[in-house]
N, C-alpha and C positions, 0 to 999 in steps of 0.2 A: 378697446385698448390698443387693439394693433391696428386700428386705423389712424388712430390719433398719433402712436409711434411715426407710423409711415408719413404723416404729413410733416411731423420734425427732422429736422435737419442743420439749418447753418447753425441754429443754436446749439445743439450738442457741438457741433465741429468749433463752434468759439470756445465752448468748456471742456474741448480737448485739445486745445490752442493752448488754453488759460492756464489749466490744470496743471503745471510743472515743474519749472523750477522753484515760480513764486511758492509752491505747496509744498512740494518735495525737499528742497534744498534751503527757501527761506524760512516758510513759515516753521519748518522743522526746528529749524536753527533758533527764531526767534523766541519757540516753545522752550529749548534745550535750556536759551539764558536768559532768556525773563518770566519763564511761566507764562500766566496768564496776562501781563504786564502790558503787552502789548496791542490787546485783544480790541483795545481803543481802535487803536491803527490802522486794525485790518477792520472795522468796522466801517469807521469812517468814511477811507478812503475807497472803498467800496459804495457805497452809499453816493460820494461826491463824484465818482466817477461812472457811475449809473448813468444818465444821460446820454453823456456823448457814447458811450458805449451800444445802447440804445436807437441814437438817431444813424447808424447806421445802416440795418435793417430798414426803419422806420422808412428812410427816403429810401430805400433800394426800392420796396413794396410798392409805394405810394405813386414814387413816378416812373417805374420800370429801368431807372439809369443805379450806377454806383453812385459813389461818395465825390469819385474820381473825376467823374463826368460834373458832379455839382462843383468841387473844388475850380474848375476849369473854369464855369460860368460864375465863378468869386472873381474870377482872372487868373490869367498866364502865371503869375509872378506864384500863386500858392500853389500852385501845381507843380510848378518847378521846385519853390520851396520842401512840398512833399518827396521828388522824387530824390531831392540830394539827400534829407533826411533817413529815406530809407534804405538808398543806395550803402549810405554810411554805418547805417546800423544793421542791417538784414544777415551777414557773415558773421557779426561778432554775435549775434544774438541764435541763429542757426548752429555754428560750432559751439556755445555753451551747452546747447539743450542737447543737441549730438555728444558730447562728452559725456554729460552723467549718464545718457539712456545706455555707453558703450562698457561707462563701469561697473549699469548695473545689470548689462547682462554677460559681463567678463565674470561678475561677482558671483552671478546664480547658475550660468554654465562653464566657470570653466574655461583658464587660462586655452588659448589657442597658439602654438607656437610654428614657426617656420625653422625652426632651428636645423630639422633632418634638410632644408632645401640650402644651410648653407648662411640666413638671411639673420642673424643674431641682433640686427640693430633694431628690426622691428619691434613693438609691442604686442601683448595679447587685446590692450585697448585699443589700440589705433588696427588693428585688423578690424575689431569687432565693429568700428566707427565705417570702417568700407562695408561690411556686412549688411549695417543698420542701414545703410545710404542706398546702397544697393536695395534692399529688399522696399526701401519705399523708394524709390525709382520702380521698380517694376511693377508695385501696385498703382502707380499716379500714371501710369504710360498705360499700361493695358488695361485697369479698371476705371483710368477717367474720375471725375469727378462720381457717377453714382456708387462707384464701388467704394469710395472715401464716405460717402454718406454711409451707407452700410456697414462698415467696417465701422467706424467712428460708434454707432451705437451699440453694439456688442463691446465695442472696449471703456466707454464710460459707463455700462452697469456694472460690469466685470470691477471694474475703479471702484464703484461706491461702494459696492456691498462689502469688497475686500478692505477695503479701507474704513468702513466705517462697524464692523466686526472685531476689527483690530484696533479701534476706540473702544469698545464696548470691555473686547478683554485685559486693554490695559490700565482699565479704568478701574476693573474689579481687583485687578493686581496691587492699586495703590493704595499703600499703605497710609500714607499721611493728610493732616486738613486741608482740602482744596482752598488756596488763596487766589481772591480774583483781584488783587489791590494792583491797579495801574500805575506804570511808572512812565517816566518823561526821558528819556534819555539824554546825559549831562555831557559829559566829554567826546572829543570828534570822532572817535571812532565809534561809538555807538550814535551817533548822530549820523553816520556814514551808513551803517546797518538798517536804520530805521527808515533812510531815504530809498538804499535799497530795495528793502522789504515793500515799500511801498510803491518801489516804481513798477512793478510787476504783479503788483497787487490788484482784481485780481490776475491781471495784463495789461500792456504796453496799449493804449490807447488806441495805435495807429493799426488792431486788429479790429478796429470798427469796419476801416475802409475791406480788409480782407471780408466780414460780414457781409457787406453791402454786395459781394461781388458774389460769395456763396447763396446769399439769399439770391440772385439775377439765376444761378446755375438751378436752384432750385425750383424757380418759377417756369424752367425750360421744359421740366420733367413733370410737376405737380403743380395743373389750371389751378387748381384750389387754392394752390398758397396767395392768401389776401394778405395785408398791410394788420390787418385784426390777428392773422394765423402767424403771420413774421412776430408782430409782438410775444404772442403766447409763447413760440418758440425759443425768442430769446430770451425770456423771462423764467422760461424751466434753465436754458443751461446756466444762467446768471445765479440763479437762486441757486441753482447744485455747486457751481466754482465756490460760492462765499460757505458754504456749506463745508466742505472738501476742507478751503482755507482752514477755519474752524478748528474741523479735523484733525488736519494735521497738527495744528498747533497744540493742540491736546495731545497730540501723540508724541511729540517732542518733551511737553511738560510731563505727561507720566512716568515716562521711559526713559527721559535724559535730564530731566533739570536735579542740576547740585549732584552732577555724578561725576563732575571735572573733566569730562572727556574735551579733548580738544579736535575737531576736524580736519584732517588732513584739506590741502589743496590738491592735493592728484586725485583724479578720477576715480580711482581703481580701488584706492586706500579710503576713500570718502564712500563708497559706497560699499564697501565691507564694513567700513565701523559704523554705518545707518542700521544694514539688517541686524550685525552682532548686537549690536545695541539692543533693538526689539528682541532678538531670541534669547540671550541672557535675562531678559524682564520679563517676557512671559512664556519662556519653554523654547524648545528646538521645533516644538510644532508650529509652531509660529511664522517659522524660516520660509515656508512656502506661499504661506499668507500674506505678509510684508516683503518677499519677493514679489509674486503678481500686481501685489497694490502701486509697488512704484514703479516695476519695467513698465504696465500699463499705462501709468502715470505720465510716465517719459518719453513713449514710444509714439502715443497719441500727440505730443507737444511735437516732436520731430516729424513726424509725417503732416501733421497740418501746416506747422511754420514753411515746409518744404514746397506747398502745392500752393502757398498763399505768397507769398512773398515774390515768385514769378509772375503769378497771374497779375497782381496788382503791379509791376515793373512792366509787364507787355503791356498794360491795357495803358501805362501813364506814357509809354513810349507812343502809344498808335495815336492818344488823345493830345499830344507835343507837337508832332508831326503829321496828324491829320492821314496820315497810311494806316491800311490796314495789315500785320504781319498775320501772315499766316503759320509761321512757326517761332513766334516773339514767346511766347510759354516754353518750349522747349529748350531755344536759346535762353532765356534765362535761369531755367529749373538746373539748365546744366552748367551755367556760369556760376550759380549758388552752392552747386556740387562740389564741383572744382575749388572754388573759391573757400568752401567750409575745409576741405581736408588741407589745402596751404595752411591756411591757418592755425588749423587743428597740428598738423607733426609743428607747426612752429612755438605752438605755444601749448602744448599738451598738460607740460607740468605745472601750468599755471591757470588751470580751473577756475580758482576761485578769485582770480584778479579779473579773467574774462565776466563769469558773472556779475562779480563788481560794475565793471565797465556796461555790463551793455545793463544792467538795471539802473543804472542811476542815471547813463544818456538817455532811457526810455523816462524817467521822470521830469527830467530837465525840460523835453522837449514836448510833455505834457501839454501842456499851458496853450500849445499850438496847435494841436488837435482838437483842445476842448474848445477852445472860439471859433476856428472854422467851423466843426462841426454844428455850432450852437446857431452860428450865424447862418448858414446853409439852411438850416433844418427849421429858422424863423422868418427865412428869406421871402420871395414872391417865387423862388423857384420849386417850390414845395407846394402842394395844395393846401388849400388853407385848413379844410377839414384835417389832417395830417401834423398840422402845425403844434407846438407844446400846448401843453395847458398852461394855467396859469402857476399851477402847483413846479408844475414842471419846469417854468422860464424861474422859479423863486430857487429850481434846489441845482440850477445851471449855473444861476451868478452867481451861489452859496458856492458852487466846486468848482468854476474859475478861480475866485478870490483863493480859497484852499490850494488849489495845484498851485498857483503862482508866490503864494503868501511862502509855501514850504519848499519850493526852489529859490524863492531869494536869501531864506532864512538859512539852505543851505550853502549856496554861493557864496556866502558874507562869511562864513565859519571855516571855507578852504583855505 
């Protein structure tokens, strides 16, 4: 068991990528006003997005390069395409994940004030936001990529068992007949929620390329990891995220559907009425247990989005310009930094429009992951042993069509 532990890796760090807002903040939410309603959705779209999420690993293993390096040999033009992409999105999507992980742990330890220094404009969230940043700063500089391996799987069993113990007991809590009856959602703003929900569902696509680049860090430390072991690997944390998904959704529909609560958009107030919520349903004991399930939850998303999002920016910057940087990771970890707290004091009180934002620009821009990816990974630049099955190129063009069919369906309705 612990050797098999020991050879995992990028895939846990994908399902501690995954594991967060889409869980914590959507799928709760979705739980909260549709029940089980939406369970399609997260089914689905899971399922259609399988592959390319997949062929990330697949080619890291296969030819010893990234995603990045293959995007390059599609051409110039997609590689740049990738990097304006994620230049555009990486802050907004960073400070989302950074805001809930600071409300929920303003929420479980305890306002922090500057008040005796004079300093009354600050927050106790936006302190805890340099805290959180800070404390993975100093794990990604001094523990490097092995200690994020490490770390990363102590905090996704931590995850499940909390989390899926707090299924169990609010399951026995419920009082009423479980309804599984799917619904379609009619009007723009649940039509807005449902694109959401699914743009993060159970992640933003363009963590394959982060994948591709954990599985290479991977291969530096463990000879072992084969293209066979990449799979296996990501096939555990794939299967535990849709899991998780799940999860939560259930923890939403026991504990909050038809209870009229409405969620705050601040931080701070959003993530006191999550845990209230759970410890008014099943006891005060509860509080500590649905505390851990989601700091872990959050804290995992912020520290991986942090160490992934630079690396893939240095590597597109050296792969542009054909230089090699020797501190392109650092310069960008700490452009991401800076860049998340501007952000963050500017738009603090507005949570849940940034979530908005950067879940639905991660759906929209779907569509463009899934064909390079599919293309790459059917290419001549892939071994052929390595190449899809046939099952596989059938359930590729099935979640093209899907990602594309549900961004135009949603463009046409703005």
């Amino acid at each position: 068991m612990l050797s098999i532990l020991k050879k995992l890796g990028p895939g846990l760090l994908f399902a501690g990528a995954a594991i967060g807002v889409s869980h914590l903040v959507q799928s709760t939410r979705a739980g909260a006003n549709f029940g089980f309603g939406l369970l399609w959705a997260l089914l689905l779209v899971n399922l259609f997005k399988y592959p390319f999420f997949q062929f990330g690993p697949r080619y890291a293993a296969a030819t010893g390069e990234s995603l990045l390096d293959g995007y390059l040999k599609l051409g110039k033009g997609v590689l740049v395409i990738y990097f304006i992409l994620n230049l555009a999105t990486m802050f907004t999507i960073q400070t989302a994940v950074t805001i809930v992980t600071a409300g929920l742990a303003n929420s479980l330890f305890g306002d922090i004030s500057f008040l005796n220094f004079g300093i009354e404009s600050i927050t106790s969230v936006e302190i805890w936001t340099v805290i959180i940043l800070f404390i993975c700063l100093l794990i990604l500089f001094l523990g490097k990529y092995s200690t994020l391996d490490k770390l990363i799987k102590f905090i996704i069993i931590a995850l499940t068992i909390s989390t899926l113990v707090a299924v169990c007991f609010a399951f026995s809590e419920f009082n009423q007949p479980v309804s599984f009856t799917q619904v379609l959602p009619e009007n723009a703003t649940e039509i807005a929620f449902l694109i959401a929900f699914m743009g993060w569902m159970p992640a933003p696509l363009d963590i394959s390329v982060w994948h591709s680049i954990w599985a290479l860090e991977k291969k530096k430390e463990e000879v072992s990891f084969t293209p066979k072991t990449a799979l296996l690997d990501f096939n555990i944390g794939y299967t535990g995220a849709v899991i998780l998904g799940v999860a939560f959704l259930s923890l939403g529909y026991f504990v909050m559907f038809n209870t009229g609560e409405t969620f705050s958009e601040k931080a701070s107030v959003f993530s006191n009425q999550l845990i209230d919520l759970y410890t008014k349903s099943l006891g005060n004991w509860a509080y500590i247990l649905i505390g851990i399930a989601a700091l872990t939850t959050m804290f995992s998303t912020t520290i991986t989005t942090l160490d992934a999002s630079p690396r893939a920016m240095a590597k597109s910057v050296e792969l542009l310009t054909k230089k090699a940087l020797n501190k392109g990771y650092l310069f960008w970890i700490l452009i991401l930094t800076f860049g998340t707290l501007i952000i963050f004091f500017v738009f603090a009180s507005e949570m849940g429009l940034l979530i908005k934002i950067a879940t639905i620009l991660s759906f929209i821009t779907a569509p463009f992951y899934a064909t390079i990816n599919y293309k790459l990974i059917s290419s001549k630049h892939t071994p052929k042993a390595w190449r899809p099955t046939l099952k596989l190129h059938a359930l590729s063009w099935l979640g093209i069509i899907f990602l594309i069919g549900f961004s135009v369906w949603y463009l046409t309705i703005l």
